[in-house]
Each structure stands twice: as structure tokens, then as C-alpha cells.
N, C-alpha and C positions, 0 to 999 in steps of 0.2 A: 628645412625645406621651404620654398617659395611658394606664392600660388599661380606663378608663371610655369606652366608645363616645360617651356621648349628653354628656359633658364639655365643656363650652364652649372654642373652639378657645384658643390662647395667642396673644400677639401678633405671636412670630414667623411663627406660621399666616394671619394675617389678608389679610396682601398677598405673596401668591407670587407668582411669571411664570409665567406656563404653560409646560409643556416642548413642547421642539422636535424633538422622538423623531420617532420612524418614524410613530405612532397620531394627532401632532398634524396638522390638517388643513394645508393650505398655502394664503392666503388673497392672490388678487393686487389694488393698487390697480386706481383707474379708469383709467389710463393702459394697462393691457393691452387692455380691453377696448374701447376704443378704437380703440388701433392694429390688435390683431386683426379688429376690424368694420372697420373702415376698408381693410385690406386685403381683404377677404372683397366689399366691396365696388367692392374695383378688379377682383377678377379676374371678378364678374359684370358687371363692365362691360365686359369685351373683348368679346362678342357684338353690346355694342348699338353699340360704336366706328364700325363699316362703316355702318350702317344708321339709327340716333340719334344721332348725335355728343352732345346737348346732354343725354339720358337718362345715357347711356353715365357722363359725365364729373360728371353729380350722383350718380350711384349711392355715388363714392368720399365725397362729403360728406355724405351723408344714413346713409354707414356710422359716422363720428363718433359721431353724434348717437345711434343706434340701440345702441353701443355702452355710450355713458353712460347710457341707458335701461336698459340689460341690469344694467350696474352695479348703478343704482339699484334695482331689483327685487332682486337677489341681495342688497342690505344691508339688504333695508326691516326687517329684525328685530336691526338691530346698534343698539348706542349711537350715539346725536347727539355727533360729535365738536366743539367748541364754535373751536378751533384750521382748520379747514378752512376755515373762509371766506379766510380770508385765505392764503393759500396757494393759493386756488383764482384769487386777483386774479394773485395774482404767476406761477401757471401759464401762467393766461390772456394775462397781456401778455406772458409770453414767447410763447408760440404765435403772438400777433397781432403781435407784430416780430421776430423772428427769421426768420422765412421769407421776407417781403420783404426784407427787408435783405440777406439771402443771394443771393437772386439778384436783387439792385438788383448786387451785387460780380460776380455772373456776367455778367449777362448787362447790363448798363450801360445811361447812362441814354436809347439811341438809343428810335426809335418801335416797333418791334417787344419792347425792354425792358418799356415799359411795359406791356403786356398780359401778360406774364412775371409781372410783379412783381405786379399787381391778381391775377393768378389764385392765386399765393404767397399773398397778403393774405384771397384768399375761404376757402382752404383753413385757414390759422391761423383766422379768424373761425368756421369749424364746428367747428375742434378745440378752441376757448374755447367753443362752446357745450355739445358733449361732455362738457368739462368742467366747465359750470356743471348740466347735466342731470343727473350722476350723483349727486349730494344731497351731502348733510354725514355723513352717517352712515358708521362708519370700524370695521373692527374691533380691537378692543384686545388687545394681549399681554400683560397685568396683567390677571389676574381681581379687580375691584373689586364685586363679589357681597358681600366679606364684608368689607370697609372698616365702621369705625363713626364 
């Protein structure tokens, strides 16, 4: 550092990582927010369980969705991470098979199964939507501000 204030940074100054102290904020992917809405959403659904069965048990899937919404609002002012697309394929088809597959092993392939595993299947399909809902924009731990 110089003792000129207004001195053009050095190049070691250019690309620092921001620190991780106490003052640095703590920023969680779309994956919390998700899961969090999505639970937030199961537990408003015990009320309707008695009385709407079919309200009741969309609440949990429309909590996904609502989640990756929220996401996206809280990053509309972050950088376009250009890497997230793809990432967001590979998120997605896990969500969209691993849950039926899981309990295709549980619960097997009798007739009651199936309805198991199709409801496995809807619930991946909303948390791949979730995940396609919450944008591409990602916040960066490289301050690139002062990149030339």
C-alpha cells in the first residue's frame, strides 16, 4: 500500500476475496430457501389435512416454488453467474429421480407403490421447478469490482 490515498491500487490489490469475519454477511444458496418454504409449507398444511386433503398436500409443492421466488427477489441485484445453468440441469434431475427411485426401493413395485412413487415424482418435479425459478444470479466471494 502507498501513502498516497487516491494512488491507483497494485496488482496484488486488484482481486482480493472478501473476508469471512464476524462484519461479512452470510449468504445461503436457493436450496435453503426452498427447503425452508417448502417446510413452512407442510406445516400450513396440517390444518387443511382434516378438511382439504388435496389444498392441504399442494401447500407442500407450491412451498418449493414460492421459495425459489423468494430466492430470486433477494439476488435480483447480484451478478449473472454464467456456470448455473448447468448445475441447475444436474440439480434438477437429481430431484426428479432420486425421490422416486427411493421409494420405488421402499415401497416396491406392488399397486399401492405406484401412487408412492408418482407422488415422489410430483414432489421432485416442484423442487426442479424451484430450482429453475430461482434465476442464475449467484453471489460472488471474489470482489471482481476492480478486475481490469
Amino acid at each position: 500500500m502507498t501513502d498516497n490515498p487516491y494512488a491507483p491500487p497494485t496488482e496484488t490489490e486488484t482481486v482480493r476475496p472478501l473476508s469471512h469475519g464476524v462484519n461479512s454477511e452470510f449468504r445461503r444458496g436457493p436450496a435453503w430457501y426452498i427447503i425452508f418454504s417448502a417446510v413452512a409449507g407442510a406445516f400450513a398444511s396440517v390444518p387443511l389435512l382434516t378438511h382439504v386433503p388435496a389444498i392441504g398436500l399442494a401447500t407442500l409443492l407450491i412451498g418449493c416454488v414460492v421459495g425459489g421466488l423468494i430466492f430470486r427477489i433477494r439476488s435480483r441485484n447480484w451478478p449473472h453467474d454464467p456456470s448455473v445453468r448447468s448445475r441447475q440441469m444436474l440439480y434438477s434431475l437429481i430431484a426428479i429421480c432420486f425421490p422416486p427411485m427411493g421409494l420405488f426401493l421402499l415401497a416396491g413395485p406392488n399397486v399401492q407403490g405406484i401412487g408412492i412413487i408418482l407422488l415422489g415424482a410430483l414432489v421432485g418435479a416442484f423442487i426442479a421447478c424451484g430450482i429453475f425459478v430461482s434465476g442464475t444470479k449467484r453471489f460472488s466471494l471474489v470482489d471482481t469490482s476492480n478486475r481490469t
